[in-house]
Every structure is written in structure tokens, then in C-alpha cells.
N, C-alpha and C positions, 0 to 999 in steps of 0.2 A: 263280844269279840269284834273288832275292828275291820270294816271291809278288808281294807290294803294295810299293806304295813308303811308306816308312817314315820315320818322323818321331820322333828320340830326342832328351829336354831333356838336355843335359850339365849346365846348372846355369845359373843369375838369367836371364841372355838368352844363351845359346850352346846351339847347335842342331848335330847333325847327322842331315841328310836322306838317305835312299841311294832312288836312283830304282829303276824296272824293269829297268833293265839294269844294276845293281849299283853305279853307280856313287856315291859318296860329295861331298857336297857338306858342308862347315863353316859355321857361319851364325854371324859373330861368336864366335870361337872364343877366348876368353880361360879359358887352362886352367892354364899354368905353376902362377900363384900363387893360384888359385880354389879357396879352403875348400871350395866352395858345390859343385863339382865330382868326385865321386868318382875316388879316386887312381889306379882302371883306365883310367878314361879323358881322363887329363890330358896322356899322348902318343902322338898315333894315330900312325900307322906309313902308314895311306893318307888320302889325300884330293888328289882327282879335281880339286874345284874351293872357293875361298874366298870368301867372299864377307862383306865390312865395310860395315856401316852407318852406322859412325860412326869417328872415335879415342879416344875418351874409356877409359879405360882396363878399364873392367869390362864392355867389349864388345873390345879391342883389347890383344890379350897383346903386352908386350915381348917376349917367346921369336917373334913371328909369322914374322921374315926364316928361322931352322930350322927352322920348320916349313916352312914353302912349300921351303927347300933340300933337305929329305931327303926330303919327299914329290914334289916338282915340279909341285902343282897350279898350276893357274889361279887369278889371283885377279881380282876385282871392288872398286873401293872409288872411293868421291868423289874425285876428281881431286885436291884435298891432300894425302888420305893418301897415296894413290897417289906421290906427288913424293918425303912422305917416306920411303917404304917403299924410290923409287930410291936417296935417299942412306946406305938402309941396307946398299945393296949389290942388293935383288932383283933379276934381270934382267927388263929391258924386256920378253923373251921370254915373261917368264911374265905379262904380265899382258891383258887383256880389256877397252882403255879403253872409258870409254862416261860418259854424264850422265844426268843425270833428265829421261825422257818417252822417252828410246832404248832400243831393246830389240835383241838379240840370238840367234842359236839357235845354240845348243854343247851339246856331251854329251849329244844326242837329246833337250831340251828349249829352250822359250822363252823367255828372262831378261827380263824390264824392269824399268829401273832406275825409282823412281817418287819424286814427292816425301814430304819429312817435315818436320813442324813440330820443329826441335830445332837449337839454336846447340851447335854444339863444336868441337874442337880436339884438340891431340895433346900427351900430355904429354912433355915434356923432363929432361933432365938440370937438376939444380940447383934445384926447382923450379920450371922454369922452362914455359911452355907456350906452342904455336904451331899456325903450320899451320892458322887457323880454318877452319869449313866448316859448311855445315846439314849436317845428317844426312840419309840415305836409305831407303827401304825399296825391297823386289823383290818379284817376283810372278813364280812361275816354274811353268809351263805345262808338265805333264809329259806323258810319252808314253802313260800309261791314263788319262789326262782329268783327273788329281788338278790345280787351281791353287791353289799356296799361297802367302796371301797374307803377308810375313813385315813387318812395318807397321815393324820397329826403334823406336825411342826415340821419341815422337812425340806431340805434343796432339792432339787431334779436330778435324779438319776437314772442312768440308765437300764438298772435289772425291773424299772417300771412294768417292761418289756416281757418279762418272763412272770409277774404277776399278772400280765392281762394270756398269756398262751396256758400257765396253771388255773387263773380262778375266773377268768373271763366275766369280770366287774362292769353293772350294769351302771349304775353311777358310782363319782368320786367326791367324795370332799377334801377339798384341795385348797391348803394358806394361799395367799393371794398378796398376803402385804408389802411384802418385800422388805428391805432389810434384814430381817434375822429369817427370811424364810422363801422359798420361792417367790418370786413376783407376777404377774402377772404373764409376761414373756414363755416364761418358763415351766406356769401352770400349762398352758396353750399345748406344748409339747410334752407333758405329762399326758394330758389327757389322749395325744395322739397315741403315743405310748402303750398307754392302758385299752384303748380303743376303747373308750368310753363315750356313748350321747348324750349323756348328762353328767353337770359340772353343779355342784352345791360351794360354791370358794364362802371362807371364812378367814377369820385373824385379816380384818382390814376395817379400814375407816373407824378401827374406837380409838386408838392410842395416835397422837398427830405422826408419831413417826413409818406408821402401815400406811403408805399414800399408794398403795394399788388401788383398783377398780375396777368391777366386775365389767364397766363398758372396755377399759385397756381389755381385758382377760379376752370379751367378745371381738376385738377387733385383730390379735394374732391365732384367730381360730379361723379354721376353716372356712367356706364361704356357708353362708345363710343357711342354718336348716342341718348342718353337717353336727355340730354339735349344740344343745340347749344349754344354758348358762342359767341356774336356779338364784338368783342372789336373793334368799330369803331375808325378809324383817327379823329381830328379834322379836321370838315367840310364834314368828309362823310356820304352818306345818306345810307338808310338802306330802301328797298319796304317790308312794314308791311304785305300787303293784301298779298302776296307773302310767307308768311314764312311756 
């Protein structure tokens, strides 16, 4: 069993988290064909539970139905993907339906599913694309008080506000790139928002068009010390219970 619960970037926006009691959680787990992801860890062998914030494809790996087959997690996803992921074969058995504002308790923690500012879809064969859906984030309430906020794909809004007075999120993980997603700016006042001291930013610096920066993200925050800015490597881990 792991001191703290733990928080590793696999790479742009894939996460995984392992709680106090060992268990493994996938946060938008796009690894098959992820440069951006180190070649160790692009096929886990376990994971507990899944969880999709979106379909878009550099949060949502084609390989997802063997993964979930050979591990047998649990998954989490917006009710479209969820549909397609049935016609991909997953069983109904494996999954945890649920919508934004419902929350859940599995694997000795609290899941809520929450809103996000983000239009997408699922890509297809052919070029083709379907399945529309907003995007999601979760907030998931662990068993040594860690709440981590995981914001997915999303622009800044304002009921931030009422997810930090309900779930009072100890860190965030929060897009950074800008253009198809918050910026840097605008993370800043997110995290006011949320009243969060720690900031994990992700979705920047792999694709030339993410040109945010964890130093931008540092420098419309608070003065020194107000909030901690975590810009993890791909692959390194971060001790949550610790922060």
C-alpha cells in the first residue's frame, strides 16, 4: 500500500492516480499511439478504474475496449461515449453510469461527475466523426482527505466557484494550452475560484499550437507562496497526501 496517494502525468492530459489503498485509477488514458507518453508506460497491466472526460482522441485511445478487457476496470465516461464504447463490445458490466452533478462512492473514494465548458465527439472510421457530447470533469474525494480536482478540457467558468464551496478541492488539474482550452490567464483565475494551493496544468507544450506555460500560469497567480504550480514531466509522480 502506498504512503500517500499519488498522482503520475503519463503525458499532454493522461493521468494516473493510485489511492491509499493501492488502488489505480486512469484519467483519460490515451497511450497506444502517445509520443508524448514514455514507452514504459503505454500498457499498464492494472487499472482498478477509468475514467473519460471526453472522446476526442488525444484524451481517448482507440486501443481503450483492451485495455478495460485485459485489466477489467471500471470505467466512467459521458453517456455517448459510453454507447460507443457498448458498440465496441465493452460490457455493460464494466461500466459506472452516471451524468454531471451525480456523484458516486466506489474503490473507498467519492467520484462526482461535474460540468465542462468543451464541445466534442468521437472519432470514426473514414474520417468520419460522431457520438457528439460536452465534455466532463470529476472531483474525486479520497480516503486521507486528498480532493482532486481533474477540470478535463474546459474554458473558465464561473460555477468553478460553487465546486470549491461543495467539494473544497485540494489540488487542480487544469489545461493550460490555450486555444481550444483555457490559457494560462485563465487557469490563474480558476484556481482562485476553486481556492486551490495547488495547480497540476496539463494539455500544453506537446502540440505546437498549446503555446501556454506553466511560467505564464505562475506569473497571473497570486504573489509567491499563494499558490504552488506542480508542472510535472511526463511520467513523474507527484505525493498528493503530502502537499
Amino acid at each position: 500500500m502506498p504512503a500517500s496517494s499519488q498522482l503520475q502525468l503519463l503525458g499532454h492530459a493522461s493521468f494516473r492516480i493510485t489511492t491509499p489503498e493501492g488502488r489505480v485509477i486512469l484519467l483519460d488514458p490515451w497511450l497506444t499511439d502517445n509520443p508524448f507518453v514514455p514507452a514504459e508506460l503505454r500498457e499498464p497491466e492494472r487499472a482498478d478504474l477509468v475514467l473519460i472526460t471526453h472522446g476526442h482522441d488525444d484524451h481517448f485511445d482507440s486501443a481503450l475496449p483492451a485495455l478495460l478487457a485485459r485489466t477489467g476496470a471500471r470505467i466512467v465516461a459521458p453517456a455517448a461515449v459510453r454507447f460507443y464504447l457498448y458498440e465496441q463490445g465493452v460490457p455493460a458490466a464494466q461500466f459506472e453510469p452516471m451524468n454531471v452533478g451525480g456523484g458516486i462512492d466506489l474503490l473507498d473514494l467519492r467520484l462526482t461527475m461535474t460540468l465542462a465548458q468543451h464541445a466534442a465527439h468521437v472519432d470514426l472510421p473514414g474520417n468520419k466523426t460522431g457520438f457528439r457530447h460536452e465534455a466532463v470533469g470529476y472531483i474525486l474525494a479520497l480516503s486521507d482527505g486528498v480532493v482532486v480536482y481533474c477540470a478535463g478540457d474546459t474554458a473558465l467558468f464561473g460555477d468553478m466557484q460553487l465546486l470549491a464551496e461543495l467539494y473544497q478541492p485540494t489540488v487542480a488539474l487544469l489545461p493550460i494550452g490555450d486555444r481550444y482550452t483555457m490559457g494560462p490567464r485563465e487557469a490563474a483565475v480558476a484556481a482562485r475560484l476553486l481556492g486551490v494551493r495547488h495547480v497540476v496544468p496539463f494539455h500544453y507544450g506537446t502540440f505546437a499550437s498549446l503555446v501556454g506555460t506553466p511560467e505564464q500560469l505562475r506569473q497571473h497567480l497570486p504573489p509567491a507562496g499563494a499558490v504552488t504550480v506542480h508542472a510535472l514531466q511526463a511520467g513523474e509522480t507527484l505525493s498528493l497526501s503530502r502537499l
